[in-house]
N, C-alpha and C positions, 0 to 999 in steps of 0.2 A: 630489549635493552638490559646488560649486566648492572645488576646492584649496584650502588653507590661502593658496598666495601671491594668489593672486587674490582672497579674499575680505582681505586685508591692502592689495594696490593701492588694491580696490574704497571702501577705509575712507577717510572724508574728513579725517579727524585726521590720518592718517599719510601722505596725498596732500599735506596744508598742511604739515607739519611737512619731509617728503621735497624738495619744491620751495623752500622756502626754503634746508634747507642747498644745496641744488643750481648757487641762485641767488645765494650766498653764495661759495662756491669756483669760480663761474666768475666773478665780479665781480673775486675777490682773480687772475687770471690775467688776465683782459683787459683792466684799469681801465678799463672801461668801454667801453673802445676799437672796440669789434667789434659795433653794435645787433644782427647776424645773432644773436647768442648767446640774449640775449634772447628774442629772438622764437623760434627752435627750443622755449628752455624754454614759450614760452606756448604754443605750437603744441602741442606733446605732452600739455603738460596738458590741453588742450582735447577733445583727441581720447582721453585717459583719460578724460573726466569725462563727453563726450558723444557718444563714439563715432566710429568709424573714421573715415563719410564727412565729419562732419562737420572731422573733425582735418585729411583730406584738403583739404577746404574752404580753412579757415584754413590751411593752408600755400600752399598757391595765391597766395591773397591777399597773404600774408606776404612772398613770395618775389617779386611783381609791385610792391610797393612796395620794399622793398631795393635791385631790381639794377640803382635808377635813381638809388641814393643816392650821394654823394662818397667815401665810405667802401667802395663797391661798386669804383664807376671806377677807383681808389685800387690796390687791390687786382687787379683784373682789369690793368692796364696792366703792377705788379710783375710780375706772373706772365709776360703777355707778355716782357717786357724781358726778365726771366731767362731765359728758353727762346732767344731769342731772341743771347744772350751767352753759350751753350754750344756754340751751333754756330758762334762764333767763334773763328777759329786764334789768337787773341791778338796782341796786340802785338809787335811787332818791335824797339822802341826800348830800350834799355839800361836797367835799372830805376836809378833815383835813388836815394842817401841820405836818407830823413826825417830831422828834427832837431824839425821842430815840427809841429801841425798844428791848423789851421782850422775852424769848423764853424759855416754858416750856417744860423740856427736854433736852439732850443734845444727847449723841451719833452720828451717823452718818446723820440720817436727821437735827436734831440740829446743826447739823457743819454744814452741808451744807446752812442751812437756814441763819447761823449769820456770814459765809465767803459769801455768797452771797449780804446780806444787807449792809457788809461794805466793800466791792468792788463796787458793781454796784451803792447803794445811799448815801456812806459816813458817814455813821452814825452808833454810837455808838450801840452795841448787849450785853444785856446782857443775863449769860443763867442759870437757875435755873433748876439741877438735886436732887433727893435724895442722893445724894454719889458724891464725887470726881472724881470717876473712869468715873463715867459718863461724867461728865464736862471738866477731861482731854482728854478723848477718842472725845469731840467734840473740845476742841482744837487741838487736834492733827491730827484732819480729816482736819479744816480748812487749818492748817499750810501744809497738803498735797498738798491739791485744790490748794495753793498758789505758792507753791513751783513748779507745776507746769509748772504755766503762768511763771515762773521766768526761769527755764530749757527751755523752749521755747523760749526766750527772750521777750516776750512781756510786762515782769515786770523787775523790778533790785530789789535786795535784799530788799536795803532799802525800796522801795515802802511797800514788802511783810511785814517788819516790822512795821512798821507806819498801816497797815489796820490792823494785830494783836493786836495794842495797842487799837483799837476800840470793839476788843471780849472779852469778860470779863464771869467770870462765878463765882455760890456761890449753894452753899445747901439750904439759906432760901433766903425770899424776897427779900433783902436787896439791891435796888437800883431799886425797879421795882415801887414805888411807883414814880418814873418821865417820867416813859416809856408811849408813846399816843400809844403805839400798842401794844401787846402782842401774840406772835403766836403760838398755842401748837403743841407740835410733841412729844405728848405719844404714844406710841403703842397701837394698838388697844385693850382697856380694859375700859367700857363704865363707869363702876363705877371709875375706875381711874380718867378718864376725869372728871367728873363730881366732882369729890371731888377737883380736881385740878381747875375746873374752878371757886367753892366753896369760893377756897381759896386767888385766884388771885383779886377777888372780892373786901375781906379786903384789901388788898393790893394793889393795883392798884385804881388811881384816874379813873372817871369814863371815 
């Protein structure tokens, strides 16, 4: 007679119910960000439902479409770069005073980068998308990340409010020409970057 957990895997009511929450609390951590997530959840399901070789199978497969995706290259280049900037002695140059700082880009790395710089160093972010939508999409990530600390108690409202009035965002340059930092978070598209970093150039003191 199989185990009690195994005749519980084996049950299809509690395999569907098990996978949804599963795919439910890695959705609320990735937003969506990561298809690899995904696909692991369907992969293992598969190979519950229809056995080893075949889970084998599908992951094969699974893993030959991904590691050719944007999201792949993306991630594989990070990783490089990091590795690659620890065996760096660093800089030699005097470090500088911030006072303000830039960010080309918005969406969800964009939020995260200018709710991080005006929580952890108090200073004013602004952020430069092509579109609104982008700009509200990294307001609205920040005001997330915030909202957090605040459900947790370790903020009060007000604090969350007062670090928001330091995020600021627009479609052209218009306030970057005071910023001593500037930090891009385009997605990976080399011509993009390059015409953006082009541009921040005019605009931005040196």
């Amino acid at each position: 007679m199989l185990p009690w957990r195994t005749r519980l895997v084996n049950s299809w009511l509690v395999r569907h119910v098990l996978f949804k929450v599963v795919k439910q609390k890695t959705r609320a951590k990735t937003q969506g960000n990561y298809p690899v997530a995904d696909r692991i959840i369907q992969v293992v399901r598969r190979g519950i439902g229809k056995g080893l070789a075949e889970g084998y199978k599908q992951e094969a497969r699974a893993f030959g479409k991904l590691v050719i995706t944007p999201a792949s290259a993306a991630l594989r280049s990070l990783f490089f770069a990091t590795n690659a900037l620890k065996k760096q002695a660093g800089a030699s140059a005097e470090p500088r005073e911030i006072h303000r700082v830039g960010v080309l880009a918005g969406g969800l790395m964009g939020g995260g980068i200018a709710c991080v710089t005006a929580q952890r160093a108090q200073l004013p972010v602004r952020i430069k998308d092509i579109n609104e939508e982008g700009i509200n999409h990294a307001l609205r990530y920040s005001w997330e990340l915030l909202s957090k600390r605040v459900q947790r108690k370790p903020m009060k409202p007000a604090e969350r409010q007062r670090l928001m009035t330091l995020v600021s965002g627009s479609t052209d340059y218009h306030g970057f020409e005071y910023a001593d930092i500037v930090v891009e978070a385009v997605f990976e598209d080399l011509a993009l970057k390059q015409s953006m970093v082009a541009d921040i150039e005019q605009y931005a003191h040196p």
